[in-house]
ZAZAMAR-787842 format. One record per residue (C-alpha): x, y, z. Coordinates in steps of 0.001 Angstrom, whole numbers, plus 524288, in hexadecimal, padded with zeros to 5 digits. Layout:
BEGIN
XYZ;...
This chain:
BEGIN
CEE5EB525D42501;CEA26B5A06418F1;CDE3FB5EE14185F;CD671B600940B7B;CC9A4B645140D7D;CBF7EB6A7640548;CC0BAB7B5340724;CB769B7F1740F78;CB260B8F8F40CC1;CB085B92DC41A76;CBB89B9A4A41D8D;CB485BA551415F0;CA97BBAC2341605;CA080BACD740A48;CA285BBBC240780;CB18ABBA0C404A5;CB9F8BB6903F8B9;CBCF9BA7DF3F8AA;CCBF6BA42D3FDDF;CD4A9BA1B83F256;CD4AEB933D3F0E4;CE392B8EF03F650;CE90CB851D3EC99;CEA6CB76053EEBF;CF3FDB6C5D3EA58;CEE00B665C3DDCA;CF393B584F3E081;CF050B57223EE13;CE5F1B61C13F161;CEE97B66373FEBA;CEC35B76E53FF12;CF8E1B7E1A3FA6D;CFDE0B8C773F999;D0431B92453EEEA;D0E1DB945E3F5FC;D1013B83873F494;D1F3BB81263EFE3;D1951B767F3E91A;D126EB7C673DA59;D1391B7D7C3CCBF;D0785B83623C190;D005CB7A503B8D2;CF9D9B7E763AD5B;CFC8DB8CF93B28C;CF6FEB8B193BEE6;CFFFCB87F43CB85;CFDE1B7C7F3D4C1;D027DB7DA33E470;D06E2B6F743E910;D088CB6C003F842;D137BB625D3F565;D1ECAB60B53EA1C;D1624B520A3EA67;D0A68B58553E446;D11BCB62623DC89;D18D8B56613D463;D0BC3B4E893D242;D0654B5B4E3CCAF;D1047B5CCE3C53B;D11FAB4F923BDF8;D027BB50D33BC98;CFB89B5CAD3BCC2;CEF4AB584E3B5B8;CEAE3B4FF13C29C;CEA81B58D03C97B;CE560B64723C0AF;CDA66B5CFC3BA9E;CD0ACB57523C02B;CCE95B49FE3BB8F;CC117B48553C24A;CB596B45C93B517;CB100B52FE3AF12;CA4CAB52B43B3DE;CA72BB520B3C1DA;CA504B5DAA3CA88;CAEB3B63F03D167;CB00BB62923E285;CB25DB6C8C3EA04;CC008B741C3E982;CC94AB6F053F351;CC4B0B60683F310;CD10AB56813F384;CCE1EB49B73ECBE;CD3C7B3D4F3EF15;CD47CB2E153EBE2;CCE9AB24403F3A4;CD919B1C1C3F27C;CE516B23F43F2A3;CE18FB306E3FB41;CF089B354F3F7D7;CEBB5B3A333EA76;CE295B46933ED71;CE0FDB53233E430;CD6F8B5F493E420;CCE0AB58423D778;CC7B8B4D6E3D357;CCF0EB43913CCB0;CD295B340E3CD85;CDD58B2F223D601;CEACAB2D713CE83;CEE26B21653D5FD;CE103B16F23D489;CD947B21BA3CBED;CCEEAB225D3D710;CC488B2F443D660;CCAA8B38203DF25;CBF4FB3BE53EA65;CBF85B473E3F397;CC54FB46424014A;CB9E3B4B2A4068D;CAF46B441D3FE77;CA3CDB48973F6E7;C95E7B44613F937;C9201B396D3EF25;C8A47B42EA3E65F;C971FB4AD93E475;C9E91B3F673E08A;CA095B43303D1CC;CA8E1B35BE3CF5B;C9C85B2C633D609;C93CBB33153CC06;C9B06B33213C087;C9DB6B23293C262;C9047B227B3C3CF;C8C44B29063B8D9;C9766B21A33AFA9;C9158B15963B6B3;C84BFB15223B49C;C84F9B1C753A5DD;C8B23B103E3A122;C86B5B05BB3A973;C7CDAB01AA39E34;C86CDB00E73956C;C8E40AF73739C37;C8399AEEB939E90;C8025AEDC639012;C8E47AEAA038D0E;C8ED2AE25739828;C810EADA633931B;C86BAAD9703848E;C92F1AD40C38748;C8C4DACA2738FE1;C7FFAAC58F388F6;C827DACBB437AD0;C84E3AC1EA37409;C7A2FAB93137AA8;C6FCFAC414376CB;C743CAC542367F6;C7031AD3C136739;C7CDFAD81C36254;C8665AD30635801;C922CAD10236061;C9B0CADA2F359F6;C8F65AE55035B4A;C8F05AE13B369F5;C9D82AE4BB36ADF;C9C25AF25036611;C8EAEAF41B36EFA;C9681AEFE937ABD;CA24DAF8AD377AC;C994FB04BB373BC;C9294B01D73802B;C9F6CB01003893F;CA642B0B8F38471;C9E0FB174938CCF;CA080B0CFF39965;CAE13B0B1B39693;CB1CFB1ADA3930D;CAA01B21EB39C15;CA6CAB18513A6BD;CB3D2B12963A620;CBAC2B1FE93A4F6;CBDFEB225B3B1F8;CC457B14D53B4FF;CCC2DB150B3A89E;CD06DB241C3ABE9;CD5E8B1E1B3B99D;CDC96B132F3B332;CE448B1B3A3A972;CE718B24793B523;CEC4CB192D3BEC8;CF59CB15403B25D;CFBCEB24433B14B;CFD68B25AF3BF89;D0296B16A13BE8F;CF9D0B12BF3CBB0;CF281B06BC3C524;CE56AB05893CDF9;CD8C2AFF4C3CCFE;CD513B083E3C039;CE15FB02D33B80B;CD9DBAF6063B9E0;CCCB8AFB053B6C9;CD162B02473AB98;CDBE7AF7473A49D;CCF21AED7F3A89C;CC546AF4533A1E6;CCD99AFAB839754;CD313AEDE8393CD;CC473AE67139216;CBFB2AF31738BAB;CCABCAF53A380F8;CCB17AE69737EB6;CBD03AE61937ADA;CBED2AF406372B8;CC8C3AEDD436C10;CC08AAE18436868;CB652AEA42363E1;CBE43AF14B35A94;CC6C9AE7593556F;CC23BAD9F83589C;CC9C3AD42234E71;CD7A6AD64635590;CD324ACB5D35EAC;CD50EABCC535D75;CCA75AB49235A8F;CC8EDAAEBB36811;CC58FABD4036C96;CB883ABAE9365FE;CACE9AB7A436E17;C9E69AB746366F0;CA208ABD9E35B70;CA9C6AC8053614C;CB6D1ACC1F3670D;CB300ACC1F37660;CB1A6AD70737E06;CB114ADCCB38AF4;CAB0FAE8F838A01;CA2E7AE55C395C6;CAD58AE2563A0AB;CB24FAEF3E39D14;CA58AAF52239EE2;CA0FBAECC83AABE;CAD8BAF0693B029;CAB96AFF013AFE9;C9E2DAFF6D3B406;CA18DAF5B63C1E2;CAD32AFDA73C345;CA507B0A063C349;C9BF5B054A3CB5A;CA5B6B00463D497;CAC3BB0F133D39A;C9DA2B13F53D717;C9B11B0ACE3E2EB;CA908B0ED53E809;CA709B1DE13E72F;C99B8B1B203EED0;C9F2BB13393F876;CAC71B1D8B3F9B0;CA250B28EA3FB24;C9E0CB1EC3405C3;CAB41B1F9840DD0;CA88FB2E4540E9D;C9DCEB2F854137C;CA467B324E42171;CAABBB3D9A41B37;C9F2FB4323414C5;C94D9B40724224C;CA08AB4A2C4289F;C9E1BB542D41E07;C9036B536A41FD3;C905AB568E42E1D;C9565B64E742B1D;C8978B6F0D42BFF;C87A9B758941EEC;C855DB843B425FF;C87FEB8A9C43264;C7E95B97E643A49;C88A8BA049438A8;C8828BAD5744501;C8C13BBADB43EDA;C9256BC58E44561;C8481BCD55444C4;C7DDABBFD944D29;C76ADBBC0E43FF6;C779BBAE3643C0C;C7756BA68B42F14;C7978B97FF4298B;C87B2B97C7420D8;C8C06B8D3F4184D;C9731B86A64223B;CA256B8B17418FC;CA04AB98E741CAF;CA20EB97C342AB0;CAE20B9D1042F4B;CB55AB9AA843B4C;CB1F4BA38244653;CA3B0BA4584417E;C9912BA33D44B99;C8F1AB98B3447E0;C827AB94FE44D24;C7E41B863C44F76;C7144B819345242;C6B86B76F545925;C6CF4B6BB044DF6;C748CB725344668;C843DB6E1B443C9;C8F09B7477447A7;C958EB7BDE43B04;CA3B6B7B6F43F21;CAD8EB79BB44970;CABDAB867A4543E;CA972B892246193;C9C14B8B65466DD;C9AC6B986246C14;C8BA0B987F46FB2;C83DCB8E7E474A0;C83D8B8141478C1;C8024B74F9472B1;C81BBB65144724A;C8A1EB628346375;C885EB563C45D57;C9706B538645894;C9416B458C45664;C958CB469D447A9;CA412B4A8844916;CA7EFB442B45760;C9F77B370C456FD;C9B46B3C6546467;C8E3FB39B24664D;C8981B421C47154;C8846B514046EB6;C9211B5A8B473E5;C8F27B6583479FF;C94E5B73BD47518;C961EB807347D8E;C9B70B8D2847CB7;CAB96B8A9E47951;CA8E0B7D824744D;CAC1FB79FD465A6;CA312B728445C9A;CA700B6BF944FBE;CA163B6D864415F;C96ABB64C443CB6;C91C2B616844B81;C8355B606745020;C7D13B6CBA45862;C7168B645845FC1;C6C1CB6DE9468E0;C71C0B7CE146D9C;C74D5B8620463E7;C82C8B89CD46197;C8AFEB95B745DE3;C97EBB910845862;CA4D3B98124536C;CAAA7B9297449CE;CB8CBB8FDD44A37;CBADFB829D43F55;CB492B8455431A4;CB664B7D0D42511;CC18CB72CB42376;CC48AB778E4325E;CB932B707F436E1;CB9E1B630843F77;CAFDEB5E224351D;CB7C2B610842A1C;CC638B5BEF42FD1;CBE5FB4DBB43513;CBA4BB4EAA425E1;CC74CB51C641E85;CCE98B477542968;CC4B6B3BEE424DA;CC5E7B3F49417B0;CD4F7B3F5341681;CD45BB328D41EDD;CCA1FB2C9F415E7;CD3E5B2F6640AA2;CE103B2AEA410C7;CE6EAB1C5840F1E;CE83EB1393416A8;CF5EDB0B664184C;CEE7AAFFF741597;CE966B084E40800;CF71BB0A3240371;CFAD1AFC734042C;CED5BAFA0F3FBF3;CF11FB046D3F312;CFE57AFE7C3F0C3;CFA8BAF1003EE83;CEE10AF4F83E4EB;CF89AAFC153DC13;D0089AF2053DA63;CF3CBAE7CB3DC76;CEFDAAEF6E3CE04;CFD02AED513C604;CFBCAADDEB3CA1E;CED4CADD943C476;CF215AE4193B735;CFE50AD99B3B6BF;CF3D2ACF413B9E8;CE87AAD41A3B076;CF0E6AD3383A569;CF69BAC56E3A9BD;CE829AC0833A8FB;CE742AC60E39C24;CF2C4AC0E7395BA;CF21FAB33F39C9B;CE2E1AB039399EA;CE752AB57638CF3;CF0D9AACC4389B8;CECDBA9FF939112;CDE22AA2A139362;CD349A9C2638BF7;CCF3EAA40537F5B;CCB69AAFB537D57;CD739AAECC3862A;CD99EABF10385E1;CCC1FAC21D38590;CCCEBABB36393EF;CD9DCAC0DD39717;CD424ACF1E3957E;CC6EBACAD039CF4;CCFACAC6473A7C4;CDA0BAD0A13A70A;CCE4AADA713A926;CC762AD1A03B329;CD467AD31B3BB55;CD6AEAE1F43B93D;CCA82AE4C93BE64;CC87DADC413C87E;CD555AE0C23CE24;CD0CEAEFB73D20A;CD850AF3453DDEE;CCB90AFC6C3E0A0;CC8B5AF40E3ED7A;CD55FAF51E3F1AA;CD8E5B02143EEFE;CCC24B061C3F688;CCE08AFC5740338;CD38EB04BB40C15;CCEF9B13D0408C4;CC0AEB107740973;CC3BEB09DD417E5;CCAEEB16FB41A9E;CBEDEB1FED41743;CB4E7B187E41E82;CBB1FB1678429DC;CC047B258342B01;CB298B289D426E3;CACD1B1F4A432CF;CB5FFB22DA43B10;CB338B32AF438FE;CA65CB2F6E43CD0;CAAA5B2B1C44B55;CB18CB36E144C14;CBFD4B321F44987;CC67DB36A343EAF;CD283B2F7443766;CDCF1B37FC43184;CE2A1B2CC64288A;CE079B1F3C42457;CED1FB1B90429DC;CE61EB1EAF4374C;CDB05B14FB434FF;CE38BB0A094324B;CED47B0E3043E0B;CE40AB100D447CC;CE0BFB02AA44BC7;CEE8AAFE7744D64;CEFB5B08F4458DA;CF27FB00B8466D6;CF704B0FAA46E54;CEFCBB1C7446FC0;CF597B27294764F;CEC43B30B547AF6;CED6AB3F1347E97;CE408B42BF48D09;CDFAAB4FF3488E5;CD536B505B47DEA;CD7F7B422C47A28;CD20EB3AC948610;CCDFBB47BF48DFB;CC5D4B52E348914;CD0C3B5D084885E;CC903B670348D30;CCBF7B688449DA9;CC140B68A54A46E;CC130B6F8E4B4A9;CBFFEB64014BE8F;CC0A6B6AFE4CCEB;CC585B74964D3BE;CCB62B71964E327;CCCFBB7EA84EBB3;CD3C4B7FDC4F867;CCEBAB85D3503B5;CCB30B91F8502D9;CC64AB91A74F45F;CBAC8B89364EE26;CBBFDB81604E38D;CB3EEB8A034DBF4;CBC5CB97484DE8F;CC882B8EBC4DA2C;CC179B8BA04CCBE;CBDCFB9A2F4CBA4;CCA6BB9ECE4CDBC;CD3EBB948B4C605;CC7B1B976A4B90E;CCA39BA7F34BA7A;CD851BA7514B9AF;CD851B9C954AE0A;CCF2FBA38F4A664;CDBFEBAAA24A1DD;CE248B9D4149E42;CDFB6B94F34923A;CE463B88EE49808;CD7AEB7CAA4958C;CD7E5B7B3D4A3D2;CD568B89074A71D;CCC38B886249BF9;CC608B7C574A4DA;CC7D2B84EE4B27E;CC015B90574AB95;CB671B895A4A58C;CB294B82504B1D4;CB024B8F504BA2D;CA852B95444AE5A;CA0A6B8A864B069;C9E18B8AA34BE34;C9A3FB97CD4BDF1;CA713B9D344C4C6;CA99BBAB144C346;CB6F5BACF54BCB0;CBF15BBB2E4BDDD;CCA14BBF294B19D;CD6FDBBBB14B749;CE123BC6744B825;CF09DBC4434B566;CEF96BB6214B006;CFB19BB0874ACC6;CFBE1BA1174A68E;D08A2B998F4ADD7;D0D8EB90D24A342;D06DCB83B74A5F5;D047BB845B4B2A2;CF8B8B8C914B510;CF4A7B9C2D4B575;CF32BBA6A74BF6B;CECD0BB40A4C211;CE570BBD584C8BA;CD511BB8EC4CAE3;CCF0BBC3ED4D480;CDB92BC8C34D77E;CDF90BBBF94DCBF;CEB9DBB7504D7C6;CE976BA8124D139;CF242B9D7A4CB44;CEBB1B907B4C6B1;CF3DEB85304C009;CFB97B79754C471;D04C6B76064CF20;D1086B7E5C4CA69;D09CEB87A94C998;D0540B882A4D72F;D1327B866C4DAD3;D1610B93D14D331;D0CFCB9ABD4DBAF;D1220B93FB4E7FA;D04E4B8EAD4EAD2;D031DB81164F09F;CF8E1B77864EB4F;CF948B69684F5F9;CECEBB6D814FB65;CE59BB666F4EE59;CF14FB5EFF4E9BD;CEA90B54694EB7D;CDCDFB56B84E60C;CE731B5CE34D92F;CEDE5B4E334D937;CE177B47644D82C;CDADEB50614CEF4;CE649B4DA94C797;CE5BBB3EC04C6B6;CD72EB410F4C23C;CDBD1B46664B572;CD9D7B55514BA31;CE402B61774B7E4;CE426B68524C3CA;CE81BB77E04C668;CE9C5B7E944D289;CE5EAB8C904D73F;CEBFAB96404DEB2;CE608BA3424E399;CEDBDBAFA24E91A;CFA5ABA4694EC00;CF099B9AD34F38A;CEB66B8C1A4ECC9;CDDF5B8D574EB27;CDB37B7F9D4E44A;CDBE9B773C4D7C7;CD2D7B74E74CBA7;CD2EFB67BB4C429;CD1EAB68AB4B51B;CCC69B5B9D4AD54;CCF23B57B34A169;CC284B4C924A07E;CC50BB4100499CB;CBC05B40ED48C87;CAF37B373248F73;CB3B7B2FBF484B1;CC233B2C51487AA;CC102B218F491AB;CB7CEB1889489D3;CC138B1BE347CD4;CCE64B18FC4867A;CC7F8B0B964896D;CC27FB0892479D3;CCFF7B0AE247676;CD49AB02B547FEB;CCD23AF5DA47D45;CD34BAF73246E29;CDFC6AF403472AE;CE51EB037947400;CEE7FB075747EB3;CEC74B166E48320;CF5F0B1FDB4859B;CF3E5B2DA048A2B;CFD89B3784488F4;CFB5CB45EF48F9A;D00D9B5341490B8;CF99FB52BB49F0C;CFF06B4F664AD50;D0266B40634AEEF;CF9EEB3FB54B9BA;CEDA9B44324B14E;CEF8CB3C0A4A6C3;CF1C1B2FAC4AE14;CE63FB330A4B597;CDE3AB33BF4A88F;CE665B27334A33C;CE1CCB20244B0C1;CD1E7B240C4AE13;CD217B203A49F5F;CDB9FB14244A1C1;CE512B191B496F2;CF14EB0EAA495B1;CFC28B17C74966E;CFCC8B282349A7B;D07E7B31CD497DD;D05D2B40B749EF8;D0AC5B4DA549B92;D0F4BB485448EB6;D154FB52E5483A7;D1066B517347440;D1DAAB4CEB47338;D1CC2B41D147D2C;D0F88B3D4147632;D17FEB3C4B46BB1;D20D0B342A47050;D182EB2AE147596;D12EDB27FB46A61;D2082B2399464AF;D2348B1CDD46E31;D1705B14A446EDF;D1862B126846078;D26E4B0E3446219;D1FE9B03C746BBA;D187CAFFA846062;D0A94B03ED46359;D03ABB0A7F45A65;D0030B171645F19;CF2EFB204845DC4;CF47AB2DC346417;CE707B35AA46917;CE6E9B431346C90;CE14FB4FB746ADD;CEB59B5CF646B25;CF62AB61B846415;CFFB6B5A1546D7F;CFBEEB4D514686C;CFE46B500045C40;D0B2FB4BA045A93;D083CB3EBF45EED;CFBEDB3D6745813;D03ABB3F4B44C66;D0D92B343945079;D04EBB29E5455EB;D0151B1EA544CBB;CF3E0B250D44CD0;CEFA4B32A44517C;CE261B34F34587B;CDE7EB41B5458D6;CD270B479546174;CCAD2B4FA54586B;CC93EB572C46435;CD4D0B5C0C462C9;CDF91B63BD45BA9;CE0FFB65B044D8F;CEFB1B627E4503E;CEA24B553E45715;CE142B522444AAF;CEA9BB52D64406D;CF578B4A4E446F3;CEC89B3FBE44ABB;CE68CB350F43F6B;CDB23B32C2447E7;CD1CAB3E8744D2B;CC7B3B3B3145706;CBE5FB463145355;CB84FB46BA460FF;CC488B43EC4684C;CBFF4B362046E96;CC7F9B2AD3470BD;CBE7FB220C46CD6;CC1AFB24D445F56;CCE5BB1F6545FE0;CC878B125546356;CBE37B15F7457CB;CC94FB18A844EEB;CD16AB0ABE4520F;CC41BB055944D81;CC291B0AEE44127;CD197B095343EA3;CCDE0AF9DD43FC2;CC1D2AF9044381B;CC88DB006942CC7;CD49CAF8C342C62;CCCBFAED8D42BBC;CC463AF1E8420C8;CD085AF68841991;CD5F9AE89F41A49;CC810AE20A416BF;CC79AAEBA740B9B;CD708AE8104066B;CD405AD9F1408BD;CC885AD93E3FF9F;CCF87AE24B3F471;CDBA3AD8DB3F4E2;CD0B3ACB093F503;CC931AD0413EBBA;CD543AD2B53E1E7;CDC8EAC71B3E51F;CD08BABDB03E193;CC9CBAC6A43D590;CD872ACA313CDCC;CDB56ABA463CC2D;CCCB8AB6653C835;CCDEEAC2533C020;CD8E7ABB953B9D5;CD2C4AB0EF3B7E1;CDAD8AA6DB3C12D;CCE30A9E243C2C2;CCA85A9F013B4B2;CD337A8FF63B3B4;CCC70A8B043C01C;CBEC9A91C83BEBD;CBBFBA97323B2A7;CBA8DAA3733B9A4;CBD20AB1FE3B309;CBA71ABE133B9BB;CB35CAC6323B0EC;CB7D3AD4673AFBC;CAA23ADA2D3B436;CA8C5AD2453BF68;CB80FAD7233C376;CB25AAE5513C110;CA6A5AE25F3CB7F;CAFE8ADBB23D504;CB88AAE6FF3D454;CACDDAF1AA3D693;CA834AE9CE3E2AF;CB5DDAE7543EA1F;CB77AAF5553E9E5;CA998AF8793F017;CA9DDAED163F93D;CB757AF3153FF75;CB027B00833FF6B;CA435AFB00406A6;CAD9AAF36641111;CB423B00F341460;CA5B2B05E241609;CA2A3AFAA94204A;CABE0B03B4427C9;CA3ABB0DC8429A2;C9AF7B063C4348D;
C-alpha cells in the first residue's frame, strides 16, 4: 500500500536547516528520486515520474498537472497533500483541481475541517450573492404579466440583465465541468447540467436579441417566450444541492478527522541536563525522553521507562477497561494517562505513529471502489450518452407532432429530461457507503484496507487462525516448576532463570522474569553456550547446567522418566515444558504458558453461531495445539505447521470452494494472509502482518472479525438500497420528463421541478450511507 501522508517536521530539530524537499510525481503524487528513469523538463524545469504511465499523461498534457485549476482566490493546503475524487479515487495529483473523468472538486485524502473547505465557501458565497436575483426572475416570469408593471418586451431585457450574473458566475463552475467532461470525452452528470442549462439559456438570449427569426406561434403575450428562469432556478437548486452534498461528504469524515483530533498538540520533553519543557509534537524525535502526567495523553509510540500507570487505550482499541503500563511495556500515541506519572522513550514519531497509519489506512479505504462502484460507474457512462440520444428525441418529436408552440415544448422537455437524468445519485451510491462504514468501523477498532474487503467479508464461511498472538497473548508466561528429590521447586526456578539470563529465547525471557519476581537471587552465568533449538547450558556457581528439551537431555546422557508423566500432562494442558540438569544429574522441569487471551473463547463461539468454521494452524507441538483446539472447541487443528504449509491450506480450502479469511499476527502468516480471500491482521502484530492483511484488528481480538462480517453486511446492503433508488428514481423521472403521460394526463415535468428532484436524490443517498454510522 502507498502511503501519502501529509510531511510531518519531526525528524528535525528546530535549530537545523530544513531537509531538501525530495520530489514527487506530478500526476500521481507517489515520492520519486532523480535518479527516476522515468523524466523529461517542462517549461525549463524537469519532472521525475514513478512509472512510463504517468510520464505519457504528462506528456500529452502538461498544463493539468502544472496549473492548478482550483479558483484564484482559494488558499493554498499544506505541501505534500494528495487530492482525490470522490468518485473515481484512481485520479489523484499534488493540487487542487476538478476530476477529468465526472469534473468532481478534487478533496484531500485526509480531509480538511469544514472551515478550510475553500470549495463549500465559495458555492456558498456564489449561492447566496445571487439567490435574489433568481427569485425576481423567477416572480416575473410567473406573475409579470398578471401585475402589468412592465411592458413585456422591457420585462425580457430585466429578466436577462438580471440572469446573466446567476448564469456566468454562479453557473461558471458547472459549465467549466461540462466543457471539461467533452475534451476528456467522459460525458457525466455536468454534460447534462451544462447542454440543459446552456440550451434554455441561449434559447432565451437568442429570443431576446432577435425575436423576429421565430415563427409566429413562438409568441406568447406579446413576446417571444422565454426561459430565463429554468436556467436560473436550475443553477441555484443545483448549487444548493452541490452545498448540501459537500456538508453531508464532510459528514462521512468525520471518523477520520475525530482520529486526528485525538493526537496531543505538545509533549514535556526531559533534556540531557534533567530540565524539562512543553514542544510542539513535530519536534520530538525518536529516542527522546518524555514526561506524561496523570491526565495527560501519551505523545507517541515508546516504551515507558519510569513509572507505572493504568492507560486508557480505548480511543484506539475499543477496549474499555484501562491497561496497565510498567517498566518495559510500550504505550501508543494519542492514549489517556489516568493516574501514575510516566517517563517514556520515544521510539515512533510522525507518519511512524499507530495514530497516523490507522489514519492514512481509513483514508485510502474511504477513497477506494468498490466492485459494485465500477459496475455503477460503467453503466452511468453509458446511462449519460442514452439521455443525450433521448433528450434530443423529445425535442424533435414534441416538435414535430406536439401541440403548438410545438418546439417551444420540445426544448422545455428536452431540458426537463437532461436534467432530471443526473447520474449524481448513482455515481455517489457506493463511495459514501464505503466512507461511513470504514469510518464506523475505525471507531470499533477494526480497520479496512480496501473496499473490496467490505464487500468480501461477509461471504467468508472459513477462518484459519494462527495460536500464538492471534487467539493467545504471544507473550509466554512461567506456569511451575517440578524438582526431584533433593532440590525444591524453588532452587530449580533459580537455577534454570541464572543460566537463561544469557539467552534471548521468550521463554527464558518468561523463566527470568518469574524469579525476578519472586525475589530469587540470580548469579551471571559463565561459558554459556545456545544449542540450536534445543535449549542452553553453562556454568551457575561453578555447577555445570543444561536446560532445554528432551534431546537435549539425551545429549548430556541424562534421564528424565522420573516426571515424564507430570511433562505429558503439562503438555496436554497447553504448557511447553523444559527439563534441568545439574553437574550430569535431572534436577526437574518448568512449564511455560502461553494463556489464552480473555477475549478469544467468547469471539471463537460469536463466530461460530454466524455460520464460520475455525481452523487453527501452528508452528507449535500437535499435542499443544489440539489441547488448545479441545478448550476453545475449534473445528479443525493442524501442529507444527511451516509458513509454507499455511499456505497451502489455504489453496486447498479454496480449491474446495470455501471462501477463505486468514487471521494472524507475525511475519509467518504473511504469505497466507496475502492469499486468503481476506486477510486479518492483529494490529498487535508485525508490520509485515499489517500490510498483507485487508483487515487489521487494531487490538488484536477476535471479536472483531465477527464485528467486521457485520459491517461487511450492513454496507452491502446500503450500497444496494442506495443503487436501487438511483436506478427507480431515473427510470420513472427520464419518461415523465419526456413527457410519455402528457397524451394520457396532461402531465409535463417542468424543468425546475427536475432541477429540485435531482438536488434531493443525491442528498437522500448521502443521508442513507449516514444511517450507517449507528
Amino acid at each position: 500500500m502507498v502511503m501519502h501522508a501529509h510531511h510531518h517536521h519531526g525528524n528535525h530539530p528546530p535549530a537545523e536547516p530544513a531537509a531538501p524537499k525530495e520530489p514527487k510525481d506530478p500526476v500521481c503524487g507517489m515520492a520519486v528520486t532523480e535518479q527516476s528513469e522515468h523524466q523529461l523538463t517542462h517549461e525549463g524545469r524537469p519532472y521525475y515520474f514513478c512509472s512510463a504511465k504517468c510520464q505519457g499523461k504528462f506528456a500529452a498534457n502538461p498544463l493539468q498537472y502544472v496549473v492548478a485549476t482550483a479558483p484564484a482566490d482559494t488558499a493554498p493546503e499544506p505541501a505534500g497533500t494528495i487530492y482525490t475524487c470522490p468518485m473515481h479515487p484512481e485520479v489523484r495529483q499534488d493540487h487542487p483541481g476538478t476530476c477529468p473523468k465526472c469534473g468532481m472538486t478534487l478533496e484531500p485524502i485526509v480531509p480538511l475541517d469544514e472551515e478550510d473547505n475553500h470549495e463549500l465557501k465559495d458555492f456558498q458565497r456564489r449561492f447566496w450573492w445571487t439567490l435574489p436575483f433568481t427569485v425576481i426572475v423567477t416572480v416575473l416570469a410567473m406573475f409579470g404579466h398578471r401585475l402589468g408593471w412592465f411592458d413585456m418586451k422591457v420585462q425580457t431585457w430585466l429578466e436577462l440583465a438580471l440572469s446573466l450574473p446567476v448564469v456566468l458566475w454562479t453557473g461558471r463552475p458547472f459549465f467549466a465541468r461540462g466543457w471539461q467532461s467533452l475534451i476528456h470525452r467522459s460525458p457525466n452528470m455536468w454534460t447534462l447540467i451544462g447542454l440543459g442549462t446552456g440550451a434554455a439559456f441561449l434559447y432565451s438570449l437568442v429570443a431576446t436579441l432577435a425575436p423576429g427569426v421565430f415563427p409566429d406561434s413562438f409568441v406568447s403575450m406579446g413576446r417571444v417566450a422565454v426561459y430565463y428562469e429554468a436556467a436560473v432556478v436550475i443553477i441555484s437548486l443545483t448549487m444548493l444541492g452541490q452545498i448540501i452534498e459537500l456538508k453531508a461528504r464532510s459528514q462521512t469524515s468525520a471518523a477520520i478527522k475525530a482520529l486526528l483530533g485525538l493526537a496531543p498538540k505538545t509533549a514535556r520533553r526531559i533534556n540531557a541536563d534533567g530540565s524539562e519543557e512543553d514542544v510542539p509534537l513535530n519536534h520530538v524525535h525518536v529516542g527522546d525522553l518524555l514526561r506524561i502526567r496523570p491526565g495527560e495523553k501519551v505523545p507517541v509510540d515508546g516504551i515507558v521507562t519510569e513509572g507505572s500507570s493504568a492507560v486508557d487505550e480505548s480511543m484506539l482499541t475499543g477496549e474499555p477497561v484501562p491497561v496497565t503500563k510498567r517498566i518495559g511495556d510500550n504505550v501508543i500515541g494519542a492514549t489517556m494517562n489516568t493516574s501514575g506519572a510516566l517517563v517514556m522513550r520515544s521510539e515512533k514519531v510522525g507518519a511512524a505513529t499507530m495514530l497516523s497509519q490507522i489514519v492514512q489506512m481509513v483514508a485510502n479505504a474511504q477513497r477506494s471502489k468498490a466492485p459494485m462502484q465500477r459496475m455503477a460507474d460503467v453503466v452511468a457512462g453509458k446511462f449519460v450518452l442514452v439521455v443525450v440520444a433521448v433528450a434530443v428525441a423529445t425535442f424533435f418529436i414534441w416538435g414535430i407532432y406536439g401541440p403548438e408552440p410545438s418546439w417551444v415544448f420540445g426544448l422545455i422537455n428536452a431540458v426537463a429530461v437532461l436534467i432530471i437524468a443526473c447520474p449524481c445519485a448513482l455515481g455517489l451510491a457506493t463511495p459514501m457507503s464505503v466512507m461511513v462504514a470504514t469510518g464506523r468501523a475505525a471507531k470499533q477498532g477494526v480497520l479496512f484496507r480496501d473496499a473490496g474487503a467490505i464487500e468480501k467479508m461477509r461471504e467468508v464461511d472459513t477462518l484459519i487462525v494462527d495460536k500464538t498472538g492471534t487467539l493467545t497473548e504471544g507473550k509466554p508466561a512461567f506456569d511451575r516448576a517440578i524438582s526431584v528429590s533433593g532440590f525444591t521447586d524453588d532452587e530449580v526456578l533459580r537455577l534454570a532463570a541464572s543460566l537463561d539470563q544469557g539467552s534471548e529465547h521468550p521463554l527464558a525471557d518468561a523463566i527470568v522474569s518469574a524469579a525476578r519476581a519472586k525475589g530469587l537471587q540470580l548469579t551471571k552465568p559463565e561459558d554459556f553456550e545456545s544449542g540450536s533449538g534445543i535449549g542452553v547450558r553453562g556454568i551457575v556457581e561453578g555447577r555445570r547446567l543444561a536446560l532445554g528439551n528432551t534431546a537435549l537431555m539425551e545429549q548430556v546422557g541424562v534421564s528424565v522418566t522420573t516426571l515424564k508423566e507430570d511433562g505429558e500432562r503439562m503438555r496436554a494442558e497447553g504448557s511447553s515444558i523444559m527439563h534441568l540438569a545439574v553437574d550430569g544429574r535431572f534436577a526437574g522441569i518448568l512449564a511455560v504458558t502461553d494463556p489464552i487471551k480473555t477475549s478469544t473463547p467468547d469471539a471463537i463461539q460469536t463466530l461460530h453461531s454466524s455460520g464460520l468454521r475455525i481452523v487453527m494452524a501452528t508452528g507449535d507441538g500437535l499435542t499443544t495445539a489440539k489441547a488448545v483446539g479441545a478448550k476453545l472447541g475449534i473445528d479443525e487443528v493442524h501442529g507444527e505447521v511451516k509458513p509454507a504449509d499455511k499456505l497451502a491450506l489455504v489453496e486447498q480450502l479454496q480449491k474446495e470452494g470455501h471462501v477463505v479469511a486468514m487471521a494472524g499476527d507475525g511475519i509467518n502468516d504473511a504469505p497466507a494472509l496475502a492469499k486468503a480471500d481476506v486477510g486479518v491482521a492483529m494490529g498487535t502484530g508485525t508490520d509485515v502482518a499489517m500490510n498483507s492483511g485487508q483487515i487489521t484488528l487494531v487490538k488484536g481480538d477476535l471479536r472483531g472479525i465477527a464485528q467486521s462480517r457485520e459491517i461487511s453486511t450492513d454496507t452491502v446492503r446500503n450500497m444496494r438500497q442506495n443503487l436501487l433508488f438511483a436506478f427507480v428514481y431515473n427510470g420513472i423521472g427520464v419518461p415523465i420528463a419526456a413527457g410519455v403521460l402528457y397524451p394520457f394526463t396532461g402531465w409535463l415535468l417542468s424543468p425546475m421541478i427536475a432541477a429540485l428532484a435531482m438536488s434531493l436524490s443525491s442528498a437522500s443517498v448521502i443521508f442513507n450511507a449516514l444511517r450507517l454510522r449507528k
